[in-house]
C-alpha positions, 0 to 999 in steps of 0.5 A: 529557311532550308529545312522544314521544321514540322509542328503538330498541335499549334492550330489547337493551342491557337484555338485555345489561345483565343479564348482569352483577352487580347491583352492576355494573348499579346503577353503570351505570344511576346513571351513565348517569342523571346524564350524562342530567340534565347534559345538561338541568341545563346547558340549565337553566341557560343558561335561568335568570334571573341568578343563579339559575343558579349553583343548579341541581344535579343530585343524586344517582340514587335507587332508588324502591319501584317498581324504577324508579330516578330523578334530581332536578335543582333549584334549590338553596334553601339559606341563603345562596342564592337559589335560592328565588327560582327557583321564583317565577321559574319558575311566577309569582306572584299580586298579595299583600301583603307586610306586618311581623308581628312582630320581627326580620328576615325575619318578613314574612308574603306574603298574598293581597291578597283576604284582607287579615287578620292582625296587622300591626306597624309596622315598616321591611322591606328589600326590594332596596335601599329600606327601606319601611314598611306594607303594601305591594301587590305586583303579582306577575309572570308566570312565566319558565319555564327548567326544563321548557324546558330538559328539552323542549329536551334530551329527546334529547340526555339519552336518547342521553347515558344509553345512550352511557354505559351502553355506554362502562360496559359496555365499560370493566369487560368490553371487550364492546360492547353493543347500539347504541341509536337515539334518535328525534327527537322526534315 
């Protein structure tokens, strides 16, 4: 990440967060991780493009090899959805060619225009609400980034919804408040 998002107080709430059980700590930090990635997933999708917006998810936290525990959020690309599209959108796409190279729908192979080889059946492709035929040239587009901007934008907002809900944890299974934590504006 560019910017530097300074945080006073975590080592405290750590302390004060290992006090409990194991089990009590994993609840807090899964769930204090997931009002954080809310927070970006919401600017995500105030950001996206269309529909691609109804495919932003948030999943669930996971216990990584190195202790550290982290959260995913994405662009659900399940059947049905469009959500693929969201990666295109994101980062862009280069001119290619798109061309039938064999039967059925949706057996399109993408190509880079450079390199032009291949098989290529005569066949009629939907694309949108036209049907065409042969090869055809796309000119590919630029990126439209809404992901990453949504996490620069809410960097802040995700640190202090993680420790706002970490303490809101703690307090509701023991009545103890745990350490405040500043969060910094960014640097």
């Amino acid at each position: 990440m560019s910017k530097q998002f300074p945080v006073a107080g975590l080592a405290n709430v750590n302390a004060f967060l290992s006090a409990f059980s194991k089990n009590v700590q994993t609840n807090a930090v899964r769930s204090a991780l997931r009002q954080a990635a809310v927070q970006i997933a919401r600017e995500a999708e105030q950001r996206a493009p269309g529909r691609i917006a109804n495919s932003i998810k948030v999943g669930s936290a996971q216990a990584n090899e190195d202790g550290t525990v982290s959260i995913r959020i994405y662009v659900d690309e399940r059947k049905g959805s469009i959500g693929f599209v969201g990666y295109f959108m994101e980062y862009g796409v280069a001119p290619h060619l798109i061309a039938r190279t064999g039967k059925g729908e949706g057996r399109v192979a993408v190509r880079k225009a450079k390199e032009g080889k291949g098989k290529v059946k005569n066949g009629v492709m939907k694309i949108g609400d036209r049907f065409v035929s042969g090869i055809i040239s796309h000119p590919g587009h630029a990126a439209h980034p809404f992901m990453r901007p949504a996490l620069d934008a809410k960097a802040t907002q995700a640190i202090q919804a993680f420790a706002d809900t970490i303490q809101s944890y703690l307090y509701d299974r023991s009545g103890l408040l745990a350490p405040y934590v500043d969060v910094g504006e960014a640097a």
